[in-house]
N, C-alpha and C positions, 0 to 999 in steps of 0.2 A: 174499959178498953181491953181486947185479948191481947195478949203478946203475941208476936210475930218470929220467929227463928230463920235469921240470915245467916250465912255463911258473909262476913263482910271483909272485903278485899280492897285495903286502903292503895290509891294511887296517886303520884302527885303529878301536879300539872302545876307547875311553877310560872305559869306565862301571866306577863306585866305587858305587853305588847297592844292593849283594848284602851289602855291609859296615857295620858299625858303626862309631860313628866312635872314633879311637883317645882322644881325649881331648874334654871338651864342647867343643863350638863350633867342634872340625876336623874336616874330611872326610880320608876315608882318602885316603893319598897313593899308593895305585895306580894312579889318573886318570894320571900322570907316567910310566906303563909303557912306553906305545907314541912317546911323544917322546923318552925315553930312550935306547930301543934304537934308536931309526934315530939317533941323536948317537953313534951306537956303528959307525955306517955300513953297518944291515944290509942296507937295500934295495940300495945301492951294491954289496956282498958277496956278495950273492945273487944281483946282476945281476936283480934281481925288478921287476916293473910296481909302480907308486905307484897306489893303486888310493883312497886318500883317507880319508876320515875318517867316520866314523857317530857324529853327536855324539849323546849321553843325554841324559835331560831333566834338570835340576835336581835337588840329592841334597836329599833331606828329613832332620831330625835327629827328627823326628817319628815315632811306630810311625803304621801301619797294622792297626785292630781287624777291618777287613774281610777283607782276604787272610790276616792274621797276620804277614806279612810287611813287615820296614823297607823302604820305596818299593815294595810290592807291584805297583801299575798302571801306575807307572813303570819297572819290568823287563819287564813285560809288552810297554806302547807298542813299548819297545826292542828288545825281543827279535824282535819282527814287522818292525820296518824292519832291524835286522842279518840277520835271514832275509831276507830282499828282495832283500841287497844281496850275500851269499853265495849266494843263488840265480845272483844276474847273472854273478856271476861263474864259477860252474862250470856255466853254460848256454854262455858265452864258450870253455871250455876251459881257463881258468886253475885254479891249483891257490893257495885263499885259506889266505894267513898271518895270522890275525887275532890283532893286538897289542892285547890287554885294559889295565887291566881285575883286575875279581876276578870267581871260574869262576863267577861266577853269569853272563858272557857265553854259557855252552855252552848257552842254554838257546833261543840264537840261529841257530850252526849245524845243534843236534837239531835244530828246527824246519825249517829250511830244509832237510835230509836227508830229514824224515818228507814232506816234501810230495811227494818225488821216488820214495818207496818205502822199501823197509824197509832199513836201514843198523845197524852198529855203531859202538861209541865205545871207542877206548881210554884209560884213564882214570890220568895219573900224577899220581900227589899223596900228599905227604906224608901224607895226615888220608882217610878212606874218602869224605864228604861225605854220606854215607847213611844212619849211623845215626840214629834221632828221639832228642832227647832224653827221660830216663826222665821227667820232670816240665815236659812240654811248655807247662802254663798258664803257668809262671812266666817266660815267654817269650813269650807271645802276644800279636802284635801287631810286635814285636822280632827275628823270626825272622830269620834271613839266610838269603839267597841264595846267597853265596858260598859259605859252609860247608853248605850241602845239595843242591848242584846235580846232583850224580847221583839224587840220591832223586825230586829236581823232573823228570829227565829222563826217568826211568824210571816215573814216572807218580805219586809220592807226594807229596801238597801239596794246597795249593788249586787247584780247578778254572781260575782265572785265570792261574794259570803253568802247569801240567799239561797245561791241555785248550785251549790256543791255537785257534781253528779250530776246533775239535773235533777234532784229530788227536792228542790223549794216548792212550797215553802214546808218547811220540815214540822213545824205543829201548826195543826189549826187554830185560827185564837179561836172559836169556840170551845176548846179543848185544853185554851191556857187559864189558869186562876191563877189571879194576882191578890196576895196580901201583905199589906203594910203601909202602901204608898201614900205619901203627904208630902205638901207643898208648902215651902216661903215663897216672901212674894217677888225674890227677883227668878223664881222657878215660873211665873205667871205675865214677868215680862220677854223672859227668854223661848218657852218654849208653847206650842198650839195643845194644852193637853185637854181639850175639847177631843182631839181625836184617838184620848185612851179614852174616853168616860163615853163615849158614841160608839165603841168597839163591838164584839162580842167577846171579848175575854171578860170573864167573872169577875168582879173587881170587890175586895173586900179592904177600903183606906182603913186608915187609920181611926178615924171617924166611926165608921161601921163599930171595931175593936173597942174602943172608947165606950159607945153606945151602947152595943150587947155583950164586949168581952171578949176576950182571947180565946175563948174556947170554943162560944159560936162561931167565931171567924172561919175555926179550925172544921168545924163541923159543919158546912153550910158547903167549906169548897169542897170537901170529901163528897158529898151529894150530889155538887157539879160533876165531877169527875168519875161516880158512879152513875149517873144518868149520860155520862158521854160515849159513843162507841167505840172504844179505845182499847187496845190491850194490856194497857198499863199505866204510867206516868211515872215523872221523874220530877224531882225536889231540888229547888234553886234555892243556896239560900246566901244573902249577901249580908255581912256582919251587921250593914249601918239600916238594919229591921230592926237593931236592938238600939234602945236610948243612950244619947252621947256620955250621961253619965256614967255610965258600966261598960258599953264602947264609944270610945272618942277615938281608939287608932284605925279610923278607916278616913279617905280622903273629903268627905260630904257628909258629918256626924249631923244625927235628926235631934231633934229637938222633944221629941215627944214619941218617941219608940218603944218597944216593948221592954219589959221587964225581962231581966234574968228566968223566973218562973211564968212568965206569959212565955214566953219564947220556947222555953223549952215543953210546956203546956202543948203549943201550937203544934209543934214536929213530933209528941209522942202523938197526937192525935192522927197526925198526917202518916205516922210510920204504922200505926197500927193495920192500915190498910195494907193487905195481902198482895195488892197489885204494885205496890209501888217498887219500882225495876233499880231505881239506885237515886245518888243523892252529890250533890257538890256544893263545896264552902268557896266563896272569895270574900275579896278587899279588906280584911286585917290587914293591917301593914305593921309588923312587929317593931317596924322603925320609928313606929308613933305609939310603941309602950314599952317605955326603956322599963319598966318595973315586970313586965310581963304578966300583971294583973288581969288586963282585958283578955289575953289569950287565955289563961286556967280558965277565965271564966266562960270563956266560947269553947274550947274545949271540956270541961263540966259539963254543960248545957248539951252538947254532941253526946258524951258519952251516959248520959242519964236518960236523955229520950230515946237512946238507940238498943240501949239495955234493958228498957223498963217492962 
C-alpha cells in the first residue's frame, strides 16, 4: 500500500439525537465519543489540527409524528451546520476526522460532499442501516437516525432528512459500499432486508470477510469505488463492525465482527486511496466501558491505519 499524506483536522460532532434512549429518562451515552477518544490522545497521535466542536441541538425523548423520526428537525438543523463545517474544512485542504456521535452524523458529511458533486461513501458497520422495517407503523414517529442512515443517505426517508437543499438523494447507492453487515435472527423478523441485498450498493457481509478475508473485502470496494464516476468518497465507520469481544460498548455488539487487526487492515487499505475526501467514527458509548479498554483500542486501530 502507498502512504497517503493528510493534513487531518479532527472535529467533533457529539450528537446522540439518531438514537433511542437506552433507558427512560437517559440519553444515549455516544454524546461521550469524541471526548473519549482525544482522552485517548488522538489528535496528539495524529499529529492532526483541533478543528472544534459542532454542538447539536438538545436530544428530545419525545417522537416526532411529522418527520417519523426521534428529533427529526433537530438532525436536520444539524446536519446543515456539520455540512458547513466539513465544507470549511475540505475547502481549507484538510482531511476532516469527524468524532460522533451515532451514524445518523453521515447525514452531515453526505450533504456537504453532494454540494460539491457527486461523491461515494464507504459504509463499515456491523448492521446494513438500510433495511425499512417490515411493520414500519409501529415505529412511526420513533424512527432512528442512527440505525437507517444509509437508507436516509441514499435517498429513502422523509423529505426533511433526504432532501436537505433539495440535493437528495445525496449519494448514489451505486456509489455506496457497504462492509461488515450480518444478521440475528430477530434482525430477520423485524426488518425486509431483501431490500439491501436487491440494491445497487456494493455489499461486502460479513460472510464475504469470513470467506476471502478482511482484506479482499477491503480491496474489492476500493475497485467499486474506482470504477464509479465520483470525485471521491467518504469513510463511515461505526464501532459495532468490530467483534463484541474487543467492542461491547456500543448499543447492538455483533457477534462475529472483525478483529482489532482485520479492522484496522480494512481502513489502512480504504485510506490508502488518494481520493478519499475524510472519515467519521460513531456509537462507542464510553458509558459501556467503565475501563476505557474498548476506546484505546478504537482509538489504536484510528491512529495506526491513518498513520501507516
Amino acid at each position: 500500500m502507498t502512504s497517503v499524506q493528510r493534513s487531518i483536522a479532527v472535529l467533533d460532532a457529539p450528537s446522540n439525537l439518531g438514537l433511542r434512549p437506552p433507558r427512560e429518562g437517559h440519553q444515549p451515552g455516544v454524546r461521550g465519543l469524541a471526548a473519549a477518544l482525544r482522552g485517548h490522545g488522538l489528535v496528539d497521535r495524529l499529529g492532526a489540527a483541533d478543528a472544534g466542536r459542532v454542538e447539536p441541538p438538545p436530544y428530545s425523548f419525545d417522537g416526532d409524528p411529522v418527520t417519523g423520526y426521534r428529533n427529526g428537525p433537530a438532525i436536520a438543523e444539524f446536519s446543515v451546520r456539520l455540512a458547513d463545517r466539513v465544507g470549511d474544512l475540505l475547502d481549507a485542504g484538510r482531511f476532516p476526522l469527524v468524532l460522533g456521535g451515532d451514524c445518523g452524523i453521515a447525514l452531515g458529511p453526505a450533504l456537504a460532499l453532494r454540494r460539491r458533486g457527486a461523491y461515494g461513501f464507504v459504509y463499515l458497520d456491523g448492521h446494513d442501516d438500510y433495511s425499512p422495517l417490515l411493520d414500519p407503523a409501529s415505529r412511526h414517529g420513533r424512527f432512528t437516525a442512527g440505525g437507517t442512515a444509509l437508507a436516509l443517505i441514499t435517498g429513502h426517508g422523509p423529505a426533511a432528512l433526504t432532501g436537505i437543499e433539495g440535493l437528495g438523494p445525496y449519494i448514489a447507492e451505486e456509489h455506496a459500499v457497504h462492509i461488515g453487515a450480518q444478521y440475528e435472527p430477530e434482525d430477520l423478523e423485524l426488518f425486509d432486508i431483501e431490500r439491501f441485498r436487491t440494491s445497487p450498493i456494493h455489499r461486502y457481509p460479513i460472510e464475504y470477510v469470513r470467506a476471502h478475508g478482511a482484506s479482499a473485502a477491503a480491496e474489492a470496494a476500493r475497485r467499486d469505488l474506482a470504477a464509479a464516476p465520483v470525485e471521491g468518497h467518504w469513510i463511515h465507520i461505526d464501532a459495532d463492525v468490530l467483534d463484541r469481544s474487543v467492542m461491547p460498548a456500543v448499543d447492538s455488539p455483533n457477534p462475529d465482527g472483525l478483529s482489532v487487526p482485520e479492522f484496522t487492515e480494512v481502513l489502512a487499505i480504504l485510506l490508502a486511496d488518494p481520493r478519499v475526501a475524510g472519515m467519521h467514527v460513531g456509537i462507542y458509548d464510553p458509558e459501556l466501558d467503565p475501563s476505557g479498554e474498548a476506546g484505546r483500542a478504537l482509538a489504536g486501530a484510528l491512529v495506526s491505519a491513518l498513520i501507516r
